[in-house]
N, C-alpha and C positions, 0 to 999 in steps of 0.2 A: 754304559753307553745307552741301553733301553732306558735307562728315565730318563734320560737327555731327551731323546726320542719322543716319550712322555710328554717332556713337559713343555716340548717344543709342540704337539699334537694339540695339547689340551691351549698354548697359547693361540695358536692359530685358529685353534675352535671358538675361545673366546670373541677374537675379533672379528670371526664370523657372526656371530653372535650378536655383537655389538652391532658391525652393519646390520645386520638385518631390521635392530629393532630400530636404530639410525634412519633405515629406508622407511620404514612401519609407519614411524613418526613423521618423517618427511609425507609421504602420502598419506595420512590423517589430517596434518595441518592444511595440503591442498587438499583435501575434500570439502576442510570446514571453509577455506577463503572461497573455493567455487560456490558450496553453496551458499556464504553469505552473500557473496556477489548473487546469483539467481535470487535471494530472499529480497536482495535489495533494486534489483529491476521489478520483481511482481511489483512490491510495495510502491513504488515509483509509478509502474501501470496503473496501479488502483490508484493511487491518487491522481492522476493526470484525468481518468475517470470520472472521480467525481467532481475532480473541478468544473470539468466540461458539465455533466448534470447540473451544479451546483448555479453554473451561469445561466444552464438553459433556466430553472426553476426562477433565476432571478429576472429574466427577460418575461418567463408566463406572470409572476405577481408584478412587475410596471404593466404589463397589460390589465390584467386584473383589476388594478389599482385604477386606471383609467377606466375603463367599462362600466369599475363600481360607481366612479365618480360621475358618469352617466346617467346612471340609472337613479342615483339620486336626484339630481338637476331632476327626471324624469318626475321623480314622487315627490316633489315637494313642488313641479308646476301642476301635476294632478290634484295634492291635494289642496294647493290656491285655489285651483277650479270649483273644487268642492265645495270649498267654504266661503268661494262666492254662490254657488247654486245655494247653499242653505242657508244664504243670508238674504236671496230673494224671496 
């Protein structure tokens, strides 16, 4: 009757056993999905980040781009000027 006892002890140790590492794994697999999930909102942030940056920078070179085109107009009516003063 005591291995009965036994083997009834050691089985039900077992399947403690098993749950536990059952739970173990269960809560290792949700730590990994939370924090994929969290790796994949940063990721999301930062990109949303530089898109914004990435517009502003496109907005300062069309200005740029315009100013530059300015300032040329600018020197090539300067240097007509010139090269009519040194052709008098």
């Amino acid at each position: 009757m005591a291995s009965i006892g036994t083997i009834a002890s050691a089985l039900f140790a077992w399947r403690g056993k098993k749950e536990d590492t059952r739970q173990k794994h269960d809560d290792t697999t949700l730590g990994i999905v939370e924090l994929q999930n969290k790796l994949v909102k940063d990721l999301t942030d930062e990109v949303n980040n530089l898109r914004m940056e990435i517009t502003g920078l496109r907005s300062d070179n069309t200005q740029l781009r315009t100013e530059n085109e300015a300032l040329r107009k600018q020197v090539k009516t300067l240097n007509d000027k010139l090269d009519e003063l040194m052709a008098t």
